[in-house]
N, C-alpha and C positions, 0 to 999 in steps of 0.2 A: 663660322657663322652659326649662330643660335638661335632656333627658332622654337618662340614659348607654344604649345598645347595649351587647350583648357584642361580646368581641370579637373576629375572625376567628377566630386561633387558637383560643379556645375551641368557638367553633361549629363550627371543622373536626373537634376533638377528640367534641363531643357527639353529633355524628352520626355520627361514624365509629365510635365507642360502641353508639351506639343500632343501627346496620348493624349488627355482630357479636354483637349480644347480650350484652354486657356489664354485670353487672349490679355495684350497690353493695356489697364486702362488708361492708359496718357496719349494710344493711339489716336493720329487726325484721320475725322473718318471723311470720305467724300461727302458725306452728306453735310458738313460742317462748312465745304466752300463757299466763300463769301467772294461776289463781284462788284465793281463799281457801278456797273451796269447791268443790273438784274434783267434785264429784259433780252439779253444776247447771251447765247453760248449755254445758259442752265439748261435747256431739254435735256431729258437722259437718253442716254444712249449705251447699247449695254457695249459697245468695241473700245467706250469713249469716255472714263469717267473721268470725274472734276479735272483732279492733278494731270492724266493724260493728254487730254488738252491743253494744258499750259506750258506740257512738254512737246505738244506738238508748235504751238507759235509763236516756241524759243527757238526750237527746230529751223522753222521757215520765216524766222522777221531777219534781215540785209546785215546786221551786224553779227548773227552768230556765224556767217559768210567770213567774217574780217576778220576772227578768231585767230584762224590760221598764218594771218602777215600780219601778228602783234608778238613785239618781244615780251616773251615771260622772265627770263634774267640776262639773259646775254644778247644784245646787239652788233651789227656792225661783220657780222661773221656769217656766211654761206655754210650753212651745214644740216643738212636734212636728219640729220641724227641727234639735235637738240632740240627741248623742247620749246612748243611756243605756245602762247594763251590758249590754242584749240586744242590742243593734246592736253593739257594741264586742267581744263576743264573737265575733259573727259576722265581723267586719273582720281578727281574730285568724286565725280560721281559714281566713277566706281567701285571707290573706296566707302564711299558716304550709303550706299544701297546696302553692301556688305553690312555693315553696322548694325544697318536698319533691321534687313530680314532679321540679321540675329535677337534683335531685339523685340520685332513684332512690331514697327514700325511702319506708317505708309509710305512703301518704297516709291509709289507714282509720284507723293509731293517731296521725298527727299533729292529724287532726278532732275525735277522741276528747279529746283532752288541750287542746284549743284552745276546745273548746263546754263541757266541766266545769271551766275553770282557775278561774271564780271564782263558781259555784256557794254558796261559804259567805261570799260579798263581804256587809256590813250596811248597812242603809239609807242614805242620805247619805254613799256615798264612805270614801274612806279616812278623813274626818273621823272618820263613824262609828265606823270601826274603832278606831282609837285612843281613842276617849272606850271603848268597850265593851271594851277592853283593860285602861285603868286601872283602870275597876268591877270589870272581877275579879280584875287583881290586886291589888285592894287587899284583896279579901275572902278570896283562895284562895292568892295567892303565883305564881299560875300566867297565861300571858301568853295574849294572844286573838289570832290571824294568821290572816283570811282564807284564805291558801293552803290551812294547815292545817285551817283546816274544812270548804272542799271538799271535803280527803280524807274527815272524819268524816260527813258527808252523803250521800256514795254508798257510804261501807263502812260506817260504824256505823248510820247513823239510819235509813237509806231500803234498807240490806242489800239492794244492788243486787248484790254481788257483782261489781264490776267488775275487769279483769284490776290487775295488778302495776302493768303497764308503764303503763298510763293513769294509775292512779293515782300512782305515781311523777314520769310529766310534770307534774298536777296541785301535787303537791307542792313542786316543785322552780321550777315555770313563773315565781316572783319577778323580775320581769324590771325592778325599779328600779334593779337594781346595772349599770352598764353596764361591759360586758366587751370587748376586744376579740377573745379566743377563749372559748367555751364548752366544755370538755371536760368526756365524760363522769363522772356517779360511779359506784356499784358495786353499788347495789342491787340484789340477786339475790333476797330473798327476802323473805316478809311481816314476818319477824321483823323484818330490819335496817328495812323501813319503817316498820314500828310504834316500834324504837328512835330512827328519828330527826323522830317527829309527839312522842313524848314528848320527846324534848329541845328543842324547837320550842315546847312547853308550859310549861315549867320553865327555858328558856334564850335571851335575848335576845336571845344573838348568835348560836345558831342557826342564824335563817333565812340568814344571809347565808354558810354553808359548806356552801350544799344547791347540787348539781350534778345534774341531769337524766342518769339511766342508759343512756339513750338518743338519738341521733342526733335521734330526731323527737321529742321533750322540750325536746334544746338549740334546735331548731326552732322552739318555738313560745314560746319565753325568749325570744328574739329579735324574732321578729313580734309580741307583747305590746306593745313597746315602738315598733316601726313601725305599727303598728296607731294608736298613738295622738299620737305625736309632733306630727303635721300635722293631724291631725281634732281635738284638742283648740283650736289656732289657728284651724281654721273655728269649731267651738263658742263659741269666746272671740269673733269676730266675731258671730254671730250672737245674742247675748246683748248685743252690746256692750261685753265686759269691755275690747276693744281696737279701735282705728278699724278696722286692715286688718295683715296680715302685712310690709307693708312694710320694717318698721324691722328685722326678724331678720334676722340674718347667714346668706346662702347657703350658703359650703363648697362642700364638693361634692356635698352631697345638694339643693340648690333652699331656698325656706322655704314653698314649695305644698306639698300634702299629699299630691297626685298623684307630685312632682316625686320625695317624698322617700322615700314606697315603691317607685317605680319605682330609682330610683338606689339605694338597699341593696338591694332584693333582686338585680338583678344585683351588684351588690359582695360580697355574702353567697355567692352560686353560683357566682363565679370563684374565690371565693380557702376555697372548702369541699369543690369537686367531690370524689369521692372521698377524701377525707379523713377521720380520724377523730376529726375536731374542728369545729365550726364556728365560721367565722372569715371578719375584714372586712379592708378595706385600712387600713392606720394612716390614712392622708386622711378614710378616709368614722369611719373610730373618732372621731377629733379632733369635726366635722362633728357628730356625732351625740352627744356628748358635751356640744358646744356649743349645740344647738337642745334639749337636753334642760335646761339651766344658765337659757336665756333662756326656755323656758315657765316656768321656775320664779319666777324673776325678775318676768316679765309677766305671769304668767297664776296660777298657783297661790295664790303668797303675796302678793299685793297686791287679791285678790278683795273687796268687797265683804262678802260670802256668808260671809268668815271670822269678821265679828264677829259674825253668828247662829250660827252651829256652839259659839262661846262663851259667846256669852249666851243662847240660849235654848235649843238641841238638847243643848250639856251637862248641865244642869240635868233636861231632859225626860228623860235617856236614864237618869238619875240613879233621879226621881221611878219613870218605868214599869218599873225594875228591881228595886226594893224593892216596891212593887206587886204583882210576878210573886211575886217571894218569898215574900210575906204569903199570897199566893193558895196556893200552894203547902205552905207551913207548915201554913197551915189546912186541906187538902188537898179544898179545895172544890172540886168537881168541876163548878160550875154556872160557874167563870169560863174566861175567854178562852183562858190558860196549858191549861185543861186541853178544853175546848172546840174550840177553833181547832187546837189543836197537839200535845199530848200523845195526843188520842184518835188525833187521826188518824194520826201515827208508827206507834203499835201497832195502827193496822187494817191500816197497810202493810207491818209486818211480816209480820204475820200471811196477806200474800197469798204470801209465801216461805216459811212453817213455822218463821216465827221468835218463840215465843211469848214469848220476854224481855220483864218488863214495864216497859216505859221509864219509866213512872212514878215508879219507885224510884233512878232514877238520882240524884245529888247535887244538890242545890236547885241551886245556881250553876251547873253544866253546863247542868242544863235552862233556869233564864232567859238562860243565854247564848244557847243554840241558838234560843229562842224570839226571842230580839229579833233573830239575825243572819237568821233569816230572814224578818224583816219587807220590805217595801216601803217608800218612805218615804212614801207614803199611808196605809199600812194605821199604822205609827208614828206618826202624828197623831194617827189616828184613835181608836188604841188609848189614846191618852195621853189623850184630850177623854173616853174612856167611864171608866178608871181610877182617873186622877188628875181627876177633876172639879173639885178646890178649888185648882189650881195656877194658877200667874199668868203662866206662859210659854207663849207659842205660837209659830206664826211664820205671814206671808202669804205667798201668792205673788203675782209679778208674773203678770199675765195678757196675755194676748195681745196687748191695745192699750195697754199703758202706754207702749210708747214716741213712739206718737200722740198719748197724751195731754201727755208730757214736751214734744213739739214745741209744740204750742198755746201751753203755757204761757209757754215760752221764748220 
């Protein structure tokens, strides 16, 4: 395992920097925070600035709660040793802060946009997402994207009020396109971000012409994807999906997961310092390009786990979402849709003086929002009370099946 240093010159440069007080100028300063509502949350406070607040009511709004019972790649398997959306969020922004400092960066707004980037992720993976994408657009014409619900989560549903800039990182944080420079886009205002969640809504291709407005946005586009490159390969071991990492090809990032954040984040810091762009070396671009082609290869589409996401959590997500509707239609107030999730939305309005009543919102917006923010425990579960007469389930593997596979064999 090979692990790159900086390099002299650079380290004579960062310290002879950090000596004169030299700071970033493409730094976000707090004074920069923009809200949708000016009139809440701006006082200063010196324990409290801009971005830390928004990492405190990413912190405490119900779905950074549900983090932890969403699949990040592997479903269907008990194993406390793999990772799930709340650990991976956290790997994000611990990687994405790293960056930062190096760079002179605001590490309070890169945190921010690193712990809410996927806040509106739906139970069971991207699988999910895309089975609960085509349910509504077949019903609405209108497309479902994680990203984009993050943002509706903290600005629309939970009217946290969070700044621009976080919620712009959020939006933009799509970090499956790999890039070998990240340049900024231009969002200055709530307008332009509200025009481009609607076209995200209504436009396919959309997601993939979103550019982070900010230095510490393209920051954590970045670490998203180092965040996971290598910890998905441990996860793929410890599930068994692959004997051991051996077969991947090195480059010049390692194929350890130690190996391969250590080696881009220095790559990312030499070839970003000061710059108003962030950007890799063509070697480590190729390199990561390449370990992103053979997870996919090895790990993603030859899972197992893909012919239950087919055969039985299609169907389930199917069933519990006509279900929500009927509930809804009938405007029973005594079921789960309105129980579980609608009351509680507008009591948490209502902690802000926002007495809009979400209830009234459009049937398929609300059973969207209602199933993306399941757990995929709580989606079983909700499917076995609901749909009681359906024939689909699924098990998991528990703890000792793989003890029990050895016996057998």
């Amino acid at each position: 395992m090979t692990y790159r240093n900086f390099s002299k010159d650079f380290i004579e440069q960062f310290e002879a920097d950090r000596a004169e007080g030299r700071t970033n100028p493409y730094r976000t300063d707090d004074a920069a925070a923009i809200r949708r509502n000016p009139a809440r949350d701006m006082s200063p406070r010196l324990h409290r600035p801009a971005f830390v607040r928004d990492i405190d009511k990413i912190l405490n709004v119900a779905p950074y709660n549900r983090y932890a019972g969403k699949t990040q790649v592997f479903s269907f398997v008990r194993n406390d040793d793999i990772s799930r959306r709340g650990l991976h969020v956290q790997l994000v922004a611990r990687t994405a802060r790293t960056i930062a400092r190096m760079l002179g960066l605001n590490e309070d707004l890169t945190e921010a946009i690193a712990l809410g980037h996927d806040l509106g992720h739906t139970p069971f993976g991207h699988a999910g997402e895309r089975i609960l994408s085509e349910l509504y657009h077949a019903d609405t014409g209108r497309f479902f994207n994680h990203n984009v619900h993050s943002v509706r989560v903290l600005d629309a549903l939970y009217a946290r009020n969070v700044t621009l800039q976080t919620l712009d990182g959020i939006l933009c944080h799509n970090g499956e396109s790999s890039q070998k420079e990240f340049l900024r886009g231009s969002t200055q205002d709530f307008a332009t971000l509200d025009s481009l969640v609607e076209a995200c809504d209504v436009d396919e291709q959309a997601i993939g012409r979103l550019r982070p407005s900010t230095l510490e946005g393209c920051v954590v586009r970045i670490s998203d994807m180092i965040a996971y490159v290598g910890k998905d390969r441990q996860d793929a071991v410890g599930v068994g999906s692959i004997a051991d990492d051996s077969s991947f090809s090195s480059g010049t990032l390692g194929v350890q997961n130690a190996s391969i954040i250590n080696n881009l984040t220095v790559d990312i810091v030499e070839h970003s310092y000061m710059r108003d762009s962030i950007s890799m070396s063509e070697e480590a671009f190729h390199s990561l390009k390449t370990a992103k082609a053979e997870n996919y290869e090895r790990i993603y589409l030859c899972d197992e786990q893909g012919d239950v996401y087919e055969d039985e959590i299609r169907p389930m997500f199917a069933e519990l979402y006509d279900a929500i509707l009927a509930d809804i239609a009938a405007q029973d107030t005594s079921s789960p849709v309105y129980r579980h999730f609608i009351e509680k939305i507008e009591r948490q309005r209502r902690l802000y003086d926002d007495d809009s009543p979400y209830r009234n919102e459009e049937p398929h917006r609300i059973a969207v929002d209602y199933l993306a923010s399941m757990t995929d425990e709580y989606f079983l579960a909700a499917h076995r009370f609901m749909c009681p007469q359906s024939r689909h389930g699924v098990e998991f593997r528990d703890y000792f099946d793989d003890i029990r596979r050895r016996e057998r064999d």
